[in-house]
N, C-alpha and C positions, 0 to 999 in steps of 0.2 A: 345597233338600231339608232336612227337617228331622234333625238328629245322632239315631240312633236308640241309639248307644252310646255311652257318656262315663266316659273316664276322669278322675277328679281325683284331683288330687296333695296334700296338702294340706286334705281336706276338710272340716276344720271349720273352718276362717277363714270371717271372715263373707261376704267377698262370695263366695266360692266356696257357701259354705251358700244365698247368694239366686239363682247362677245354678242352681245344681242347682234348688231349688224349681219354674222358669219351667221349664226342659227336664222337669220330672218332669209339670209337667200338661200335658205332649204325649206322656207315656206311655212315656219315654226309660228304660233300662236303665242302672245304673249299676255302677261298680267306685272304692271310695273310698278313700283310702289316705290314712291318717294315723297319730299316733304315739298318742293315747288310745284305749280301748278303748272304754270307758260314753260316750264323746260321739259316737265315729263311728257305735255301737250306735244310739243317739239320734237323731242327724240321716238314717241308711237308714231308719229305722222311719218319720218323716216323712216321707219323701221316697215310700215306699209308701203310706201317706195321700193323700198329694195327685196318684197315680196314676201314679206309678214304675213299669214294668214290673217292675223289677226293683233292688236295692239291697244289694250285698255288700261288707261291709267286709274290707280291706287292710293289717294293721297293717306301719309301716314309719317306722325312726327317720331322719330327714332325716340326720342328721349320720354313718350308719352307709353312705357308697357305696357300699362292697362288695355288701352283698346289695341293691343297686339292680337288678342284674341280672332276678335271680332274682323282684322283683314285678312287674315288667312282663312276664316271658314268663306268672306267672301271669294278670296282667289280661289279656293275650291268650283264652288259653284259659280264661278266664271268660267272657268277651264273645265269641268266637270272629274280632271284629273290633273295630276301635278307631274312631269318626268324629271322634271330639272328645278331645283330651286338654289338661288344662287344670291348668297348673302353679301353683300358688296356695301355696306355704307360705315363711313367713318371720319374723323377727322384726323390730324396731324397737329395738335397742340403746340401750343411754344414753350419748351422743355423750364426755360429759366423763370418764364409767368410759372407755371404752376410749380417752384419749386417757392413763390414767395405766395401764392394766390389757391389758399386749399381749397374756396369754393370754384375756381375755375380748376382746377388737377381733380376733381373730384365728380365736376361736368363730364369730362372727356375721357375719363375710366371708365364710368358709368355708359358712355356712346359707344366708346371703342371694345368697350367691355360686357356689361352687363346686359347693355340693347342686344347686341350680337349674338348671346349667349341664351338669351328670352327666345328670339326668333329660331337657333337650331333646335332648342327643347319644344318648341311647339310645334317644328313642322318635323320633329322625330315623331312627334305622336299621332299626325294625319300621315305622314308614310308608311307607320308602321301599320295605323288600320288601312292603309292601301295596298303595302303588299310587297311596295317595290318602291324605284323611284333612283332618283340621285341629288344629296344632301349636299351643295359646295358652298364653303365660308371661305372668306377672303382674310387669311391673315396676315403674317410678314415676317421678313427674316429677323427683323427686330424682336420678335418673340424667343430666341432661340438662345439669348442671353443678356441682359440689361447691361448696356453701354451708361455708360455717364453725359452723352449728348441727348439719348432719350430714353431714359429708363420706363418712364410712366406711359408714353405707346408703349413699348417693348412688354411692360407689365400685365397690360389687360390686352394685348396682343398674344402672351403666353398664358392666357386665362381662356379664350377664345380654342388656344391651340391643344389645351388640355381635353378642355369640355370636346372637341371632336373626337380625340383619343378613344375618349369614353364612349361616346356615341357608337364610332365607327364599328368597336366592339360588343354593343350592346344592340348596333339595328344589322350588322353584318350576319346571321342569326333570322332577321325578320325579312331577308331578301332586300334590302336598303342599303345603299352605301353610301358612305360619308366621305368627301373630297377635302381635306386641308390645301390652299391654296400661299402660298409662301413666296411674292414677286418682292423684288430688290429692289433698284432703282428705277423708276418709270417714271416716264414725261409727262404726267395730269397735270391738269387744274390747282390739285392739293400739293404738290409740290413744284409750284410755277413761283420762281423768286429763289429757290434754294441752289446752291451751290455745288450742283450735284457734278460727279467726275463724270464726262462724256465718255469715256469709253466701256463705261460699267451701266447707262440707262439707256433705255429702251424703249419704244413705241408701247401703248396700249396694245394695240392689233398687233405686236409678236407677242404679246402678255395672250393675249385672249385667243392668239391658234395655240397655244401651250393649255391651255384650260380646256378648248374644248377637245383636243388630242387628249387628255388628262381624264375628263369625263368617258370618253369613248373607251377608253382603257378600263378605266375604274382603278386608276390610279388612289394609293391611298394621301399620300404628300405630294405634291409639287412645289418642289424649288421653279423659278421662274424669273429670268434664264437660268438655265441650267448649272450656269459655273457656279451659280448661287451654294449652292447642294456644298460645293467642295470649300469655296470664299465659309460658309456659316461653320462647317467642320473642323476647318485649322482652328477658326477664332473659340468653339466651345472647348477644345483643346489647351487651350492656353492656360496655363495654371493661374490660379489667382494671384497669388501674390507677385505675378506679371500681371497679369492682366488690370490690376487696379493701376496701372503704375501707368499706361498709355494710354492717348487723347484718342480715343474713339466715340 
C-alpha cells in the first residue's frame, strides 16, 4: 500500500528531501519538521509542485527534547494519521574537535544520539495506540563498528541502531514496523568537503528508492547501497588485534 501520510523528522537533509520528492509524485501528504524556517518553507513548496497532497512545515530544534512531545501530537492532528515516519536529522562532527572539545563530543552524541532515540520512543508509542504504521530511522554503516576516524558518529549511530533493535521487536507484536536504514557514502550537504572515494558514493535519489523499496517491503535493515551489507561484514569480521592496527 502506498504511505498516504509522512512524517519527517529532519526534513531538509538531503536524502530525506529525495524520498519526500518520490512519495510526493504518488500524491502523499506531508508533516515536515525541521529546525530552519526559509528551507522547510522551500522544500513543502516543492514538494506541492511535484504533486504533494499536502505539505506543512513543523518547526522543531532537535537538541530541545522537551517539546518533542508536544510536535508529534501536533503531526498527529495534522495528518489525522501517521503511515510513514522517518527520522532523518543529524550531524557529522569533526572526529579530532571532539576528541580535544568534551562539550562539543557531547553536543553531537546527544543530536546524533539521544535526539534520535527520544523521537523513535515517542512515536513507538502513537503507533502502537494506532495499530499499525512504518517506524524509519536513519542510521549508518558507521554504527556497525567504531573506526578510529569517527568513533563518536559510529557511537551514538550504534546507540540509534540498538534502540531500533528493540523496538522492532517490541512494536512487530503491535502491527508496527520498525526500518533501520544504514547508507554509506552519499553526496549531501553534510558531507560536501570530504574526500570521499567516487566509486563507493552515491546520489540521495538511489539512497531514497532503496528506502522507499525498503519500506514497501518492510524490510527490517537496509544497507544502502547494497554492497554496503557485504564492505560492513568483512570489516566486523576482522579481528581486533588487526583491526586496531589499520587507518580506517
Amino acid at each position: 500500500m502506498t504511505p498516504k501520510n509522512i512524517l519527517i523528522v529532519g526534513a531538509t537533509s538531503g536524502i530525506s528531501e529525495a524520498v519526500a520528492r518520490r512519495y510526493a509524485a504518488e500524491g502523499a501528504r506531508f508533516l515536515l519538521v525541521a529546525r530552519q524556517q526559509d528551507k522547510v518553507d522551500i522544500i513543502a513548496a516543492d514538494l506541492k509542485v511535484r504533486g504533494a497532497a499536502g505539505a506543512s512545515p513543523e518547526l522543531w530544534d532537535a537538541n530541545d527534547v522537551a517539546a518533542l512531545p508536544a510536535v508529534l501530537d501536533r503531526a498527529w492532528q495534522s495528518l489525522g494519521r501517521v503511515d510513514v515516519a522517518l527520522i532523518a536529522h543529524g550531524t557529522l562532527p569533526d572526529q579530532r574537535r571532539a576528541e580535544v572539545d568534551m562539550a562539543y563530543a557531547i553536543e553531537h552524541f546527544r543530536l546524533n544520539g539521544e535526539s534520535a532515540i527520544a523521537c523513535m520512543l515517542g512515536l513507538a508509542a502513537r503507533f502502537e495506540a494506532q495499530g499499525d504504521g512504518v517506524l524509519a530511522v536513519i542510521g549508518s554503516v558507521a554504527g556497525d563498528r567504531g573506526r578510529g576516524s569517527n568513533y563518536l558518529y559510529g557511537a551514538a549511530k550504534a546507540a540509534v541502531d540498538a534502540c531500533a533493535s528493540g523496538l522492532r521487536a517490541r512494536l512487530f507484536k503491535k502491527g508496527v514496523h520498525v526500518l533501520t536504514i544504514k547508507p554509506g557514502f552519499v553526496a549531501t550537504p553534510m558531507t560536501a568537503g570530504l574526500d570521499l572515494p567516487a566509486k563507493l558514493t552515491v546520489s540521495p535519489d538511489r539512497v531514497a528508492g532503496d528506502i522507499q523499496k525498503a519500506i514497501a517491503a518492510r524490510k527490517d535493515v537496509l544497507y544502502t547501497p547494497w554492497f554496503w551489507a557485504l564492505i560492513m561484514l568483512i570489516i566486523r569480521l576482522i579481528p581486533g588485534r588487526i583491526f586496531k592496527r589499520l587507518s580506517l
